[in-house]
C-alpha positions in Angstrom: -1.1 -15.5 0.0 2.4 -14.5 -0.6 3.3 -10.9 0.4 6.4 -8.6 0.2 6.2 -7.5 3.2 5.5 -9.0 6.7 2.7 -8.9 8.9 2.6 -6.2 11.7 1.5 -2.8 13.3 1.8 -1.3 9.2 -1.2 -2.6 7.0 -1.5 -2.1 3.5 -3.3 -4.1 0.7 -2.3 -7.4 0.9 -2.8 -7.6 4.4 -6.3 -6.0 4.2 -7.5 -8.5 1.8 -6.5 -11.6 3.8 -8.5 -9.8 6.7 -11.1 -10.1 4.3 -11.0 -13.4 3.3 -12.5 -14.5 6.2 -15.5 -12.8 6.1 -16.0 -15.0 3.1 -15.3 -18.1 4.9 -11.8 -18.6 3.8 -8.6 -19.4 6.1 -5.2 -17.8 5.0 -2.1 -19.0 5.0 0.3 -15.9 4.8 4.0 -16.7 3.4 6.1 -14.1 5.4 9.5 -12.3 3.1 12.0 -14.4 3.7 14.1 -11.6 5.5 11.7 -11.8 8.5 13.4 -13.8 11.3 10.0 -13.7 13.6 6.7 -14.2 13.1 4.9 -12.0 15.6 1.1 -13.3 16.3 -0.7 -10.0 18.0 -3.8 -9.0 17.1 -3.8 -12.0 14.5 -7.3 -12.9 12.9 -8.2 -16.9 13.7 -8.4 -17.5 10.2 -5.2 -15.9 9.1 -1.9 -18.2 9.6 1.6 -16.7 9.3 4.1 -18.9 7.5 8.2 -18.2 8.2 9.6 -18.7 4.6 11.7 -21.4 5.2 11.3 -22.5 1.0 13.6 -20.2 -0.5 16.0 -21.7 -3.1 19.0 -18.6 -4.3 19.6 -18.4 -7.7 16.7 -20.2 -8.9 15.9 -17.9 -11.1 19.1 -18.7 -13.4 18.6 -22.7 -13.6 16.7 -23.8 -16.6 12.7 -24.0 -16.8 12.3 -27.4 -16.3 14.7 -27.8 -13.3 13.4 -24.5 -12.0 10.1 -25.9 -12.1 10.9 -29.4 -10.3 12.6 -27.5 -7.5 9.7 -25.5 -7.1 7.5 -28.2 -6.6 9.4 -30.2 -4.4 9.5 -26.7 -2.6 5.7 -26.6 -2.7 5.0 -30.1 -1.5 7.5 -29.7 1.6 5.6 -26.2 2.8 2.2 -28.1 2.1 3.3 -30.9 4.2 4.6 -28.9 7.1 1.3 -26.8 7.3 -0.2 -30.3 6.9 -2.8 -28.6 3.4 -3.4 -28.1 0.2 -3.7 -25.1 -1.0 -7.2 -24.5 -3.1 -6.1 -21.1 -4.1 -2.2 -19.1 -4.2 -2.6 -15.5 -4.1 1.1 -14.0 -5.5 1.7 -10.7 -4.5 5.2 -11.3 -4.6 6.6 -12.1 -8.1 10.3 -13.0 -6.8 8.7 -15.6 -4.9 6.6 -18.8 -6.4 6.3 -17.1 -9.8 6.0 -20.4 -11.4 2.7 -20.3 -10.4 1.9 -23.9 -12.3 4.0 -25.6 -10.1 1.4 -25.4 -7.4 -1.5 -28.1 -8.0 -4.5 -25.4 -6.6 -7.4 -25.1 -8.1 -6.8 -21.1 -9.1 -3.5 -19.2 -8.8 -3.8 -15.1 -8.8 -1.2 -12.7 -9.5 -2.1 -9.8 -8.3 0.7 -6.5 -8.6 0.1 -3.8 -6.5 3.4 -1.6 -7.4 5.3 -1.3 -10.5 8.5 -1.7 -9.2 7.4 -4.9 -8.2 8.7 -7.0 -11.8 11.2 -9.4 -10.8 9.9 -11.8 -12.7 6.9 -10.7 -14.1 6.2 -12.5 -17.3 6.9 -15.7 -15.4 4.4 -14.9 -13.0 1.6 -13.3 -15.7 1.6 -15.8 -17.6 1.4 -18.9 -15.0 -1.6 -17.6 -13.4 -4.6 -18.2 -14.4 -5.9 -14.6 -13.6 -4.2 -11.1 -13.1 -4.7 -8.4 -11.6 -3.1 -4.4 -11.2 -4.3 -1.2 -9.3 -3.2 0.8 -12.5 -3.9 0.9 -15.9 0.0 0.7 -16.7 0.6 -2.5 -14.6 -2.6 -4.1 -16.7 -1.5 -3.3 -20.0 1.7 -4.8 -19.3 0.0 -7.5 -17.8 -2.0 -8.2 -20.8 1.2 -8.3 -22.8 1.4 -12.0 -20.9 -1.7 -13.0 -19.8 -5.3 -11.5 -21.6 -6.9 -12.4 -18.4 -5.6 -9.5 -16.5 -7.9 -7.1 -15.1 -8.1 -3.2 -13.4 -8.7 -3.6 -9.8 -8.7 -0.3 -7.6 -7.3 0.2 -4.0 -9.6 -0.5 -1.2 -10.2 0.7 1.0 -10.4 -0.8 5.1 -13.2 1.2 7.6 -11.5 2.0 10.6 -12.5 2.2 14.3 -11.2 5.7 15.5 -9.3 5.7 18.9 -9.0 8.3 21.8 -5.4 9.3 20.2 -5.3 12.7 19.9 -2.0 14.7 18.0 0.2 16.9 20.4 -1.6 20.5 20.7 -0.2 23.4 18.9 -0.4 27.0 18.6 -0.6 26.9 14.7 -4.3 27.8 13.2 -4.3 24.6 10.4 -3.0 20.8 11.0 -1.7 19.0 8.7 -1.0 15.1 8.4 1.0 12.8 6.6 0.9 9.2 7.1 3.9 7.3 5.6 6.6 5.0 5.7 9.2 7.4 6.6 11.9 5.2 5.6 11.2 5.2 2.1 13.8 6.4 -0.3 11.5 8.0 -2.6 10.4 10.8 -0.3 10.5 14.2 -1.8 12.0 15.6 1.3 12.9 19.2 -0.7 9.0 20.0 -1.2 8.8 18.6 3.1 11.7 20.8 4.0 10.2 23.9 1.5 6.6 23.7 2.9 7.0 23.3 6.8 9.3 26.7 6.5 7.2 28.5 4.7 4.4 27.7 6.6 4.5 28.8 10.0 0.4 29.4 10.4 0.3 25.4 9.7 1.7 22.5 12.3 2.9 19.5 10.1 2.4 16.0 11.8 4.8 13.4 10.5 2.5 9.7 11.2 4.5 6.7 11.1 7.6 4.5 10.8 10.7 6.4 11.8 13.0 3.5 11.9 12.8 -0.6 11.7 9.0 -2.0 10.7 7.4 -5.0 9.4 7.9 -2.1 5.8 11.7 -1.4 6.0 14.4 -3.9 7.2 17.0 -1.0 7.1 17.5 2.3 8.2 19.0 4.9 6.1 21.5 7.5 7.8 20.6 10.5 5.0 16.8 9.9 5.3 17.5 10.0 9.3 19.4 12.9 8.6 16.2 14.9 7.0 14.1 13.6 9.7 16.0 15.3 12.3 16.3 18.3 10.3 13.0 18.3 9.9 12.1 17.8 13.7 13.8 21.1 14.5 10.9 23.3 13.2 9.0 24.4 16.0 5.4 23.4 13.4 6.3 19.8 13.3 6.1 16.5 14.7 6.7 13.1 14.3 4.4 10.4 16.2 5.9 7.8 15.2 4.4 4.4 14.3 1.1 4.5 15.0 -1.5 1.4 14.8 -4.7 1.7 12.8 -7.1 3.5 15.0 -4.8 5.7 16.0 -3.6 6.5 13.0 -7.1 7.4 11.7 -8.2 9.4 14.2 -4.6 11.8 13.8 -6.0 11.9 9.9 -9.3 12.8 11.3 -8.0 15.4 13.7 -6.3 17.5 10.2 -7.8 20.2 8.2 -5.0 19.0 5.5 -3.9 15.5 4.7 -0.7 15.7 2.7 2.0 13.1 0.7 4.9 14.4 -1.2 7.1 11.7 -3.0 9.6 11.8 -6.3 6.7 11.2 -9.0 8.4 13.2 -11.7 11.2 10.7 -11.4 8.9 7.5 -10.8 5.5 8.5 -12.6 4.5 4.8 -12.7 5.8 4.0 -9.4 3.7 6.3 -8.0 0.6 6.0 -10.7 -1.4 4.5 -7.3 -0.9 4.9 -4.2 -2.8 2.8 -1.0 -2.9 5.7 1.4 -4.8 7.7 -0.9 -7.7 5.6 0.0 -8.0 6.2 3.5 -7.3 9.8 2.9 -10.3 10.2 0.7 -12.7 8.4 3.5 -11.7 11.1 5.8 -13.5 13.7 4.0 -10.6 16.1 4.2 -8.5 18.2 1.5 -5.3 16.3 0.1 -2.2 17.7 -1.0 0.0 15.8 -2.8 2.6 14.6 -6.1 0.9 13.4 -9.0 -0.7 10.2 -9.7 -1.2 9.1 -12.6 -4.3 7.1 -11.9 -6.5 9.9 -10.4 -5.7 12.9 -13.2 -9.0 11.1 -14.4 -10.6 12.7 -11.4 -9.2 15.5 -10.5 -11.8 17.6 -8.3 -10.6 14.5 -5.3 -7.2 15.4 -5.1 -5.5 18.6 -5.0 -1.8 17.1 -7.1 1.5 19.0 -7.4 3.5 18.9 -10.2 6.6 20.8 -9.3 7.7 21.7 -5.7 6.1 25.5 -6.2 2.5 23.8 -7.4 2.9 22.0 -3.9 3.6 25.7 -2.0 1.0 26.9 -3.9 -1.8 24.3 -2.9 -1.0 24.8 1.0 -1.0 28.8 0.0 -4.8 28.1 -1.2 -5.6 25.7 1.6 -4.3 28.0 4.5 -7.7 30.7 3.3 -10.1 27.5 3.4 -11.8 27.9 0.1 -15.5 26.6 0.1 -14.3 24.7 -3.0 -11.9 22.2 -1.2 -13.3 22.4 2.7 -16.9 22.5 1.6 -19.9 20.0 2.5 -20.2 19.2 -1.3 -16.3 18.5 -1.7 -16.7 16.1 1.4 -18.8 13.9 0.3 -17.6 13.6 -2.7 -14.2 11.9 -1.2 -15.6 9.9 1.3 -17.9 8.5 -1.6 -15.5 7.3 -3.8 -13.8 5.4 -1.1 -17.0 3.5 0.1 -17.5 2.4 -3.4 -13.9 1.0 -3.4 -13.5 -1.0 0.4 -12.0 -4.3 0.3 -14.9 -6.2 0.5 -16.4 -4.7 -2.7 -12.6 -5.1 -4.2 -12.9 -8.7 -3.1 -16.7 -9.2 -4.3 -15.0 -7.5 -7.7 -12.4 -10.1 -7.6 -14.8 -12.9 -7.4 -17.0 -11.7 -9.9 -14.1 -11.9 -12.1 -13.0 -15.4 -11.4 -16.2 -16.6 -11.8 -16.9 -15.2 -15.3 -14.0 -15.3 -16.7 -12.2 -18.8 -15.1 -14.7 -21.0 -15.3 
């Protein structure tokens, strides 16, 4: 498998379904970013190996196909013989990386894009692979453009064991969480900044990376700049990093789960979103920007198209309509992500590669 970003105490698709991949017998060679220096091993799965990319070649990208290509293999060969294997199947996340996906002698190659703004080389990578796949309709009809095997393939969803974590106590009489990368650049911090003012009968629990993760290499001084602002309100908090099980039990603790990034700038960045997923599983209400992929379903997610649609949804929320808290409402949610976890994703997947590759 060859992911964008590294393995650590942050988990997200690509990490979920090399987890998986052992349940089905497989063992997983994981090709780190090549901007990750150390290779941390906790809590690693046996069958799961982590591989420093030490195979990069700058530039590559410019040279002409067929010297591209020969470099790649030689590239290929040199990993395989330092991990002493061959690989059966490559697994691209990543299209900056290996997107000559021919160059590997496997027996299947995969590109799989999970975010839009992942296109570095794209076509290269669509069209080298002998199957493709995208969590949104927009990433499949592109991919199609290069490759008519390329297939729709929904987030999964991981089932968590909860922890004894419990959020800091408050005197507010709703809890609301957002689990994030708090790094990103594509926060909508206005709507953050709007909503935890406005609403002081609500404590707002900020979950996750606050600085340097296996997800961000850098640190941003504005984005650290709203986070302290945003730490001043006497209704919020920020946990910090938090490891699976704790980080589902904070979701469980809410009454609201909540996500608020630029998707009237980015539509199709934000036409999916992996978090959504464990939201849903949690039973609770969700607040959030649009995404595209859901409008399809609307009665699972409660989506703002404008900073005062986002005011207004906590506005509703803060009575506890029957309509979003209710039993029927519920079940709904958590229903739709047990018919999506990673291993029926993966069983999905395999369907797919048997019908349609061999």
């Amino acid at each position: 498998m060859i992911s964008p970003e590294a393995w650590g105490k942050s988990k997200v698709s690509k990490h979920h379904y090399a987890i998986v991949a052992g349940i089905y017998g497989n063992k997983v060679w994981f090709l780190q970013p090549s901007n990750v220096s150390k290779i941390k091993t906790d809590s690693l799965p046996e069958h799961i190996t982590l591989v420093q990319d030490r195979y990069r070649f700058k530039g590559l990208r410019r040279w002409p196909s067929v010297l591209r290509k020969l470099i790649f293999k030689r590239l290929i060969k040199k990993m395989e013989s330092d991990l002493q294997i061959q690989f059966d199947v490559v697994w691209n996340f990543d299209n900056s990386r290996f997107y000559d996906l021919d160059c590997f002698d496997a027996e299947l190659t995969i590109h799989h894009c999970m975010d839009y703004h992942y296109q570095f080389q794209f076509e290269r990578a669509s069209r080298s692979a002998d199957i493709c796949f995208g969590v949104t309709d927009g990433i499949v009809e592109n991919l199609k453009k290069h490759n008519p095997n390329s297939y729709f393939i929904q987030h999964g969803y991981q089932e968590v064991i909860g922890s004894t974590y419990s959020l800091m106590p408050s005197t507010q009489k709703l809890r609301a969480v957002f689990v994030g990368n708090f790094m990103r650049k594509d926060i909508a911090w206005n709507w953050l900044h709007q909503v935890t003012t406005q609403f002081d009968n609500i404590h707002f629990y900020f979950v996750g990376n606050c600085g340097i993760s296996n997800l961000s290499q850098t640190i941003d001084p504005d984005i650290t700049k709203h986070i302290e602002d945003l730490s001043q309100h006497p209704n919020v908090t920020f946990t910090g990093e938090l490891n699976e099980s704790d980080s589902w039990s904070a979701m469980c603790q809410a009454d609201i789960l909540f996500a608020a990034f630029l998707a009237d700038q980015h539509p199709e960045i934000f036409a999916n979103l992996h978090k959504i997923m464990t939201y849903l599983a949690t039973g609770k209400p969700i607040v959030i920007n649009r995404i595209m992929q859901f409008e399809s379903t609307p009665n699972l997610l409660l989506m703002a198209y404008s900073e005062d649609e986002f005011i207004a949804h906590f506005k509703l929320l803060s009575t506890k309509p029957d309509l979003q808290f209710g039993e029927f409402a519920r079940k709904s949610r958590i229903e739709f992500a047990y018919n999506n976890t990673y291993e029926k994703q993966f069983a999905r997947i395999d369907q797919l590669i048997t019908t349609k590759h061999s």
